[in-house]
C-alpha positions in Angstrom: 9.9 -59.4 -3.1 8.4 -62.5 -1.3 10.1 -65.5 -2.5 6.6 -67.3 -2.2 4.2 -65.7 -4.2 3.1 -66.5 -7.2 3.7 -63.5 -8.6 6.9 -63.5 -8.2 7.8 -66.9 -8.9 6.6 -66.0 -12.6 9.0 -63.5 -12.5 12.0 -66.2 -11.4 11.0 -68.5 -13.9 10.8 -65.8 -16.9 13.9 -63.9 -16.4 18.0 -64.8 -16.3 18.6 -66.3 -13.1 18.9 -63.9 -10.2 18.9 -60.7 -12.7 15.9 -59.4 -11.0 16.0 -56.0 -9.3 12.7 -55.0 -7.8 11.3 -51.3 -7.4 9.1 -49.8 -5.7 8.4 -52.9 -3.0 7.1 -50.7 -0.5 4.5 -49.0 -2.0 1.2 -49.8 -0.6 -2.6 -48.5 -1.2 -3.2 -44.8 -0.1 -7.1 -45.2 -0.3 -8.6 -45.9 3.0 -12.2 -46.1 2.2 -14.3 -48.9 2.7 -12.1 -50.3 5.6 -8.8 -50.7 3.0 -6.7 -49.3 6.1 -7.3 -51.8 7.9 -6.2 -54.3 5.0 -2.5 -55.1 4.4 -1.5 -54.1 0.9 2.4 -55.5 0.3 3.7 -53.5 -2.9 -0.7 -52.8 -3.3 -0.6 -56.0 -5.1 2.0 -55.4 -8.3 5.4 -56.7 -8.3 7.5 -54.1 -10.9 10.9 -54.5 -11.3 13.7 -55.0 -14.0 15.8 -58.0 -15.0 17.0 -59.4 -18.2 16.4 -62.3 -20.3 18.6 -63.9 -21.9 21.3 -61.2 -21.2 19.4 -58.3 -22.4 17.5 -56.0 -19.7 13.3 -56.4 -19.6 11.3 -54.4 -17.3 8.8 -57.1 -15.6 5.0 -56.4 -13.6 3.4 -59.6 -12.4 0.5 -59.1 -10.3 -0.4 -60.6 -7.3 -3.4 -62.5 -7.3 -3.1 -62.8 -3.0 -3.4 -59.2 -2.6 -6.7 -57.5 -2.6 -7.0 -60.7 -5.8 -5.0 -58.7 -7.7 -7.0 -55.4 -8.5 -5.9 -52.4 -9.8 -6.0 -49.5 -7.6 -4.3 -46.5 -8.1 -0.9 -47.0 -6.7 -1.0 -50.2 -8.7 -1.4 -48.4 -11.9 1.6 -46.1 -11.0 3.6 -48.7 -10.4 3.5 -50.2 -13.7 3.3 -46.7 -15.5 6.4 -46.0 -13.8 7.6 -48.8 -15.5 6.9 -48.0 -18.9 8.7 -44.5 -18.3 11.7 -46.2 -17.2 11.7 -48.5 -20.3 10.9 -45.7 -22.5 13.7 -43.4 -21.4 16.4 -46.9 -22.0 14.6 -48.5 -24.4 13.8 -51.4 -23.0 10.7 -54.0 -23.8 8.0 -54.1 -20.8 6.5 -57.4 -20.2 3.3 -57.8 -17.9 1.8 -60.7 -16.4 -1.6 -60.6 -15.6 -4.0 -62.1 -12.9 -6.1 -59.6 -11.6 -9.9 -59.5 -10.8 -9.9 -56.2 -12.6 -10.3 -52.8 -11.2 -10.3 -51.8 -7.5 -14.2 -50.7 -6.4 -12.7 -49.4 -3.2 -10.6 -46.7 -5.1 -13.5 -46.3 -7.4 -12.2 -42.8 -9.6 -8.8 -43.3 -8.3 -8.5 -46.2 -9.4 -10.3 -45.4 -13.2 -8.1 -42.5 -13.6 -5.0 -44.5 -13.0 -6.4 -46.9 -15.4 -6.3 -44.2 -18.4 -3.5 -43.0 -17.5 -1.5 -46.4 -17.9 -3.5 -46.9 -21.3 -1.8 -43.5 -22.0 1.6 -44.7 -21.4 0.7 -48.0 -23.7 -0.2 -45.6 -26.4 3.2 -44.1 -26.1 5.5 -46.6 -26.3 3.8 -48.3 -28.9 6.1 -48.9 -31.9 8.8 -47.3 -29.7 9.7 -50.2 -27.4 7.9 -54.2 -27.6 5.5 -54.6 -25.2 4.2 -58.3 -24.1 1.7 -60.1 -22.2 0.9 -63.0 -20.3 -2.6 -64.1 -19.1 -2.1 -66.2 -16.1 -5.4 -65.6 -14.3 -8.2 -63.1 -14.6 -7.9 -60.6 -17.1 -11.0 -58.5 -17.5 -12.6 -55.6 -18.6 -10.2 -53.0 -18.5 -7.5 -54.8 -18.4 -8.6 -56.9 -21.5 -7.9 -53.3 -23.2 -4.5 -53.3 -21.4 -3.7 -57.0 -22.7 -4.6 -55.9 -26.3 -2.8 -52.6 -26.7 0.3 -54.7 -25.8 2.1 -56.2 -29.4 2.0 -59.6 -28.1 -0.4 -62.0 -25.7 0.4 -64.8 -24.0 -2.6 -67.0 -22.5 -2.4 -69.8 -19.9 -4.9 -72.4 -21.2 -6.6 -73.7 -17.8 -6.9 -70.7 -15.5 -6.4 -67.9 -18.1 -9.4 -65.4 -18.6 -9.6 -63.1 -20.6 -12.7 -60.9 -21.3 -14.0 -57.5 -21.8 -17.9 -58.8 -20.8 -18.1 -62.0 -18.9 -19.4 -64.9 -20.7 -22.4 -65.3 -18.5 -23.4 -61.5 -19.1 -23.7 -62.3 -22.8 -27.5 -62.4 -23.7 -28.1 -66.0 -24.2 -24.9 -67.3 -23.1 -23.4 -69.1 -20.4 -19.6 -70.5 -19.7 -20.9 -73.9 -20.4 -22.5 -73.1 -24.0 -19.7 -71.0 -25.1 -16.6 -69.8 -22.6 -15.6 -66.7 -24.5 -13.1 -66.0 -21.9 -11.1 -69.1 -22.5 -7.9 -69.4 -24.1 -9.2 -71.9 -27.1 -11.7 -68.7 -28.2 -9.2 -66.2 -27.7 -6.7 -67.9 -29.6 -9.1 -69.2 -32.4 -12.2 -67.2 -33.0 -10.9 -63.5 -31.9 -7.1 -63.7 -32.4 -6.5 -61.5 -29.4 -3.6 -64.2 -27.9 -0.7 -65.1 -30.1 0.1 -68.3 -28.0 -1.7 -70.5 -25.4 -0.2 -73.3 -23.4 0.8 -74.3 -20.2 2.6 -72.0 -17.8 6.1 -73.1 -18.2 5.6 -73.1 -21.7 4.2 -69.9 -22.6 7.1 -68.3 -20.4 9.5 -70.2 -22.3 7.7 -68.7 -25.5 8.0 -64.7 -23.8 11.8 -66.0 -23.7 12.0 -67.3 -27.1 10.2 -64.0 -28.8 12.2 -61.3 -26.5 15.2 -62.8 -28.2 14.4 -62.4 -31.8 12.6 -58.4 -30.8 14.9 -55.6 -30.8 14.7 -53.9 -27.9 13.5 -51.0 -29.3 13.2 -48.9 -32.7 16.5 -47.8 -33.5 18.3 -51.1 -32.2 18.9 -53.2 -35.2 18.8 -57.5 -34.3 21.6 -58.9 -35.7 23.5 -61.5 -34.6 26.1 -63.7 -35.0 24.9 -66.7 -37.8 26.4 -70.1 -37.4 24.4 -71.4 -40.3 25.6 -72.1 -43.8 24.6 -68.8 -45.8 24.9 -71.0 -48.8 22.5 -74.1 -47.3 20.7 -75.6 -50.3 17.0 -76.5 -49.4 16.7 -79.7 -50.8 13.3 -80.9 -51.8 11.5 -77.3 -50.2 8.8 -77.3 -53.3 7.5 -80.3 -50.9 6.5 -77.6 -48.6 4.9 -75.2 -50.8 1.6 -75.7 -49.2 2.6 -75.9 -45.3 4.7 -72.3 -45.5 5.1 -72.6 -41.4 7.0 -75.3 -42.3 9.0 -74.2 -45.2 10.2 -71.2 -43.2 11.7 -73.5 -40.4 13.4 -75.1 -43.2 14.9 -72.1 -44.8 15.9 -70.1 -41.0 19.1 -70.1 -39.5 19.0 -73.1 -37.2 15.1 -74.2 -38.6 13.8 -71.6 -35.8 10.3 -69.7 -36.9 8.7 -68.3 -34.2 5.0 -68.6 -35.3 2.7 -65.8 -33.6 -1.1 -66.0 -33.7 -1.1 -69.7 -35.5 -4.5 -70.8 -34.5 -6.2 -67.7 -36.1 -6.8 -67.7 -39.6 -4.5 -70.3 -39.9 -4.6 -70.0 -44.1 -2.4 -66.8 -43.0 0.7 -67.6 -41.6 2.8 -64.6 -40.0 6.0 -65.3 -37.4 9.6 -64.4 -36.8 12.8 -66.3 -38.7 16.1 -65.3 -38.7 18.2 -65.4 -41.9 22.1 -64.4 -41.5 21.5 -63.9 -38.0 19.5 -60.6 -39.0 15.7 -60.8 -37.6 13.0 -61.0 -40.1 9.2 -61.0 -40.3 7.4 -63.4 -42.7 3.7 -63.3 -44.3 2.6 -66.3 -46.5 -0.2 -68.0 -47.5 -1.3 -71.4 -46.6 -3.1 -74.2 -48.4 -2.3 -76.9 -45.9 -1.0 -78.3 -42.7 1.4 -81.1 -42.7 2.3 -83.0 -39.4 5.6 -84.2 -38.1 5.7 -87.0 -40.6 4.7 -85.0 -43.7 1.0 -85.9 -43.8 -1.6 -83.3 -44.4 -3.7 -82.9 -41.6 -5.6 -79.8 -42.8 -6.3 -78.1 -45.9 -7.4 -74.6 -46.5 -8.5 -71.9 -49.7 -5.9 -70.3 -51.6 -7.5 -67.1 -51.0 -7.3 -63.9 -48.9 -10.0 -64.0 -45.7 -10.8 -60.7 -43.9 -9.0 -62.4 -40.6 -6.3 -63.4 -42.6 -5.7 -59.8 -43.7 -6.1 -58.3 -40.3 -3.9 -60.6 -39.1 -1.1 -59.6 -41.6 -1.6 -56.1 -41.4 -0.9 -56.2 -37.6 2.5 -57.9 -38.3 3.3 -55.9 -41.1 2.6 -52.8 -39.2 4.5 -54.1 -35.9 7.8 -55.0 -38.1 7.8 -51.7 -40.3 7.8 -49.7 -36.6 10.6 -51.9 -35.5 12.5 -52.0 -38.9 12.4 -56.0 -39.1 12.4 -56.7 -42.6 9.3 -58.2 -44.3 9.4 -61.1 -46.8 5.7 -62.8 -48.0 5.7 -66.3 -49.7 2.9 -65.9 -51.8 0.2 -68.5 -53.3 -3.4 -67.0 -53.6 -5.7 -67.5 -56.2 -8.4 -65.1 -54.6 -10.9 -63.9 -52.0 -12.6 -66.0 -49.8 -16.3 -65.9 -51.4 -19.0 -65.7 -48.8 -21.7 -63.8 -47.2 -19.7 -63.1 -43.8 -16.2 -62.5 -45.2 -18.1 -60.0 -48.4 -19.0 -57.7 -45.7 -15.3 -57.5 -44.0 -13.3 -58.3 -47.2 -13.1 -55.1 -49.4 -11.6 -53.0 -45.7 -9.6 -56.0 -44.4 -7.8 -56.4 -47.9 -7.4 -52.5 -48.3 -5.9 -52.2 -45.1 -3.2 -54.7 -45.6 -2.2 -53.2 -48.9 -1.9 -49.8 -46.8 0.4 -52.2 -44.5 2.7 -53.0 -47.9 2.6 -50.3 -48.9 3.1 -47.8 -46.4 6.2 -50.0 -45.4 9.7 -48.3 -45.5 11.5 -51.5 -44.4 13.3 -54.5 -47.2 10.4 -56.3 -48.5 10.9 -59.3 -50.5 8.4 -61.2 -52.0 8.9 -64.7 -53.4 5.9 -66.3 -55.2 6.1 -70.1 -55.0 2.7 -70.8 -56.6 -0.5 -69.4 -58.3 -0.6 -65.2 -58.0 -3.9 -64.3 -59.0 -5.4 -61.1 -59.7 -6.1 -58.7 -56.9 -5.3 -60.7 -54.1 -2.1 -61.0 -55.6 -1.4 -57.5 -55.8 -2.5 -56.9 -52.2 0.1 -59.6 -51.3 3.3 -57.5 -51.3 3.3 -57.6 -55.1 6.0 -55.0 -57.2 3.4 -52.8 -57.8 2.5 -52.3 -54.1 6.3 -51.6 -52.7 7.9 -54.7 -52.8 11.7 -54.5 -53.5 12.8 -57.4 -55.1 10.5 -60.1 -56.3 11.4 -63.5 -56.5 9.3 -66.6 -58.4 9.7 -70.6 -58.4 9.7 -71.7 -62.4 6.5 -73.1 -61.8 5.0 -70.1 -60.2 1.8 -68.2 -62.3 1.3 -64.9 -62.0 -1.9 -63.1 -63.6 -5.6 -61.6 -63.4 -7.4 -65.9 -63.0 -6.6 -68.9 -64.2 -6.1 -69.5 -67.8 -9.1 -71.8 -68.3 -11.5 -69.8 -67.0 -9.9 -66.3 -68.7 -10.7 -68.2 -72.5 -14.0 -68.9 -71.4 -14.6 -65.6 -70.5 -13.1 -64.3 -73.8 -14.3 -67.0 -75.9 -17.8 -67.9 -74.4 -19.8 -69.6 -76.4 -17.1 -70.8 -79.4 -16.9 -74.1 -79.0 -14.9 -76.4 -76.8 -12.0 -76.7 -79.0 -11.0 -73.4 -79.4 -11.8 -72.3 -75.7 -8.8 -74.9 -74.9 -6.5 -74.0 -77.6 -6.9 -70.4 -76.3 -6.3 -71.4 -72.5 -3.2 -72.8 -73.7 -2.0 -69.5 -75.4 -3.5 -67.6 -72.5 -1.3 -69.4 -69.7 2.2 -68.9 -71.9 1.6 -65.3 -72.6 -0.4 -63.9 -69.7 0.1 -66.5 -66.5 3.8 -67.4 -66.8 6.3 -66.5 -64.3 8.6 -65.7 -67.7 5.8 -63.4 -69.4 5.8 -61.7 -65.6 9.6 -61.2 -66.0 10.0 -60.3 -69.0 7.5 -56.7 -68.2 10.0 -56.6 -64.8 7.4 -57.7 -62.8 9.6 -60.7 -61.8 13.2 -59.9 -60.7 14.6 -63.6 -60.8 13.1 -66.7 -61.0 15.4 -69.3 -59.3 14.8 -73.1 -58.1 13.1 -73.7 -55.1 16.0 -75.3 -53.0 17.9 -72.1 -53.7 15.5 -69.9 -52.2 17.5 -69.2 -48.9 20.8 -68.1 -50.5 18.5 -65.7 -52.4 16.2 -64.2 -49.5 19.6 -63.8 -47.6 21.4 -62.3 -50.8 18.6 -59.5 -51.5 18.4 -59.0 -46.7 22.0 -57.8 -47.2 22.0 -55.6 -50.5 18.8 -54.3 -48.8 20.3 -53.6 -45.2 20.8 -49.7 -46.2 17.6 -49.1 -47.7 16.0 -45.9 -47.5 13.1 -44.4 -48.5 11.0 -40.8 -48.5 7.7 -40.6 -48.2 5.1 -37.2 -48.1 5.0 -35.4 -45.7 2.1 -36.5 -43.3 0.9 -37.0 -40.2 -0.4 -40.6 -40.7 -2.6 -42.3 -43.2 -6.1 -43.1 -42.5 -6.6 -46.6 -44.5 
């Protein structure tokens, strides 16, 4: 492996120091059309290898932007499918790091073929091992596919591109009037990167996820917990409306590991670990509070079709790695517009398919207003979850009790449209009504609420459950 490319210097920086093994350094481009034998082809531009991070193995591919800038041929392609065979036969995550200028014209079919047949491998290890991505450079077309078949995507925010069309071949578009290949798009408007930053920092970020993934499906992520199992959360109501930030409050060591947190931001969905055990968390969110407690942004209490999509994906990525799920819940509805109508109904249907279709612990703990629908589609009882947990305050029922009496009561008079609200939120909207019909399995104080999570995570650990018999749903 040359010591000076960049290419491999992304692979120095990622992995445990001096834990890299390379393979397959000598393989070079067997096409020799178009005057490619008379062009030097060092490991035909792909450096694969294995390593580990953070003292568990990785199997690594960074391209090489210097060779040939980085196209796929078809040697290149084996290369990294080679990879994934390796990993799938140990179990070991595959992480890629892209700069390429796409496919190889030179190797023309060659080249395609080699393409499927690495989108092939992809298919197969999905849900089997975790399988991440950096954008360091170009990343287009065909490898855009690549990029977003992988669980994960990692974008450098200067020289990243990633694209399936180039912006300037958009009718009426140019990179200046909208660069949809730039890391701010892809981040914000399509939600195909998880994370964007600076080199060194999305590396560190690779790092930091790879060590809260199991390394595959059948390897469990516990760990050793140095945190108080008992920890009360003092004042943790105070961050019932930034969730990102209540769920660093309640982790062991105030780590969560936010993934896609520029998308749909009113969704938030990341990694925490509780008792040293891995687990994925869904919740809602009304605001955004900085590092001094102000609110910087606010958003609906209501479902959005990104926001769904977005939590299905988790949902689905963590029930095929059994990472148990837990959703803080505060929704009051569907987002109400032209453009989400259209998406909404699917998006929402989708993620309760996600709930419910789950076999792994799921625990949800509604810290706010649970209303109607969106409610249910939120991990409710009804939909699968295991143990449900409320704040006193929380309300759970079809809509808000002053609107419900107007509805029943329209056109009775002011008076009794109030008196009937009142009745309406004791007997229908209370977190106590909702327990007493078992809907509710405890309603405990806020600051209690990671002694809880972690109590249910460990009479949960055994769970199992039967499902039909099926080959795979279709919502």
């Amino acid at each position: 492996m040359s010591i000076t490319s960049k290419a491999s210097q992304r692979i120095t920086a990622l992995l445990d120091d001096n834990s890299f093994v390379e393979i397959g350094a000598l393989v070079t481009a067997r096409a020799t059309d178009f005057d490619l034998k008379h062009t030097d082809t060092p490991s035909d531009g792909v450096i694969t290898g294995y390593g580990s991070i953070g003292g568990s193995p990785v199997y690594v591919y960074s391209q090489d932007a210097s060779v040939l800038n980085g196209t796929v041929g078809e040697m290149h392609a084996k290369k990294i499918a080679n990879i994934y065979d390796l990993a799938l036969k140990t179990g070991t995550p595959v992480i890629g790091l892209l700069d390429s200028a796409g496919l190889r014209l030179q190797e023309s079919t060659d080249a395609l073929n080699a393409f499927g047949e690495l989108y092939k491998k992809q298919a197969l290890a999905s849900g089997v091992i975790p399988q991440l991505t950096g954008v360091f450079g170009g990343c287009g077309g065909g490898l855009a596919v690549l990029s977003a078949m992988s669980d994960f995507t990692f974008m450098e925010e200067k020289s990243g591109r990633l694209f399936v069309n180039s912006p300037n071949a958009l009718a009426g578009n140019t990179t200046a009037k909208c660069d949809t290949s730039a890391a701010d798009f892809q981040c914000k408007k399509t939600g195909n990167v998880d994370v964007a930053g600076t080199e060194e920092d999305i590396l560190a970020q690779i790092r930091l996820l790879v060590s809260m993934l199991p390394a595959n499906n059948t390897e469990d992520t516990l760990r050793e917990c140095e945190d108080d199992l008992n920890r009360v959360c003092a004042g943790l109501e105070g961050y019932a409306g930034d969730t990102g930030a209540m769920l660093s409050v309640i982790a062991d060591g105030n780590l969560f590991v936010e993934v896609k947190k520029d998308y749909a931001p009113e969704m938030v969905t990341g990694f925490i670990k509780l008792d040293g055990q891995t687990v994925g968390a869904v919740a809602n969110r009304s605001e955004k509070l900085d590092e001094e407690g102000n609110v910087t942004e606010k958003y609906e209490t209501a479902l959005s079709p990104n926001g769904c999509e977005k939590a299905t994906e988790f949902v689905k990525f963590c029930d095929a790695f059994n990472i148990p799920v837990i959703t803080i819940t505060n929704v009051t509805g569907f987002r109400a517009c032209e453009c989400c109508e259209s998406r909404i109904a699917k998006a929402a249907a989708s993620l309760t398919y996600a709930f419910a279709d789950a076999i792994v612990p799921k625990i949800n703990v509604v810290i706010g207003k649970a209303y109607g629908t969106a409610y249910t589609v939120m991990n409710s009882k009804a939909t699968g979850a295991d143990i449900t947990i409320a704040w006193p305050g929380a309300e759970i029922g079809c809509m808000d009790a002053k609107l419900a009496a107007k509805i029943m009561y329209e056109g009775q008079g002011a008076d009794l449209i109030g008196q009937k609200a009142v009745e309406y939120a004791q007997l229908q909207n209370s977190v106590t009504s909702a327990a007493r019909r078992g809907y509710v399995d405890q309603i405990i104080e806020p600051a209690d609420t990671r002694k809880y999570l972690i109590g249910a995570l460990e009479m949960l650990f055994t769970k199992r459950e039967e499902r039909p018999s099926k080959k795979h749903g279709t919502v």
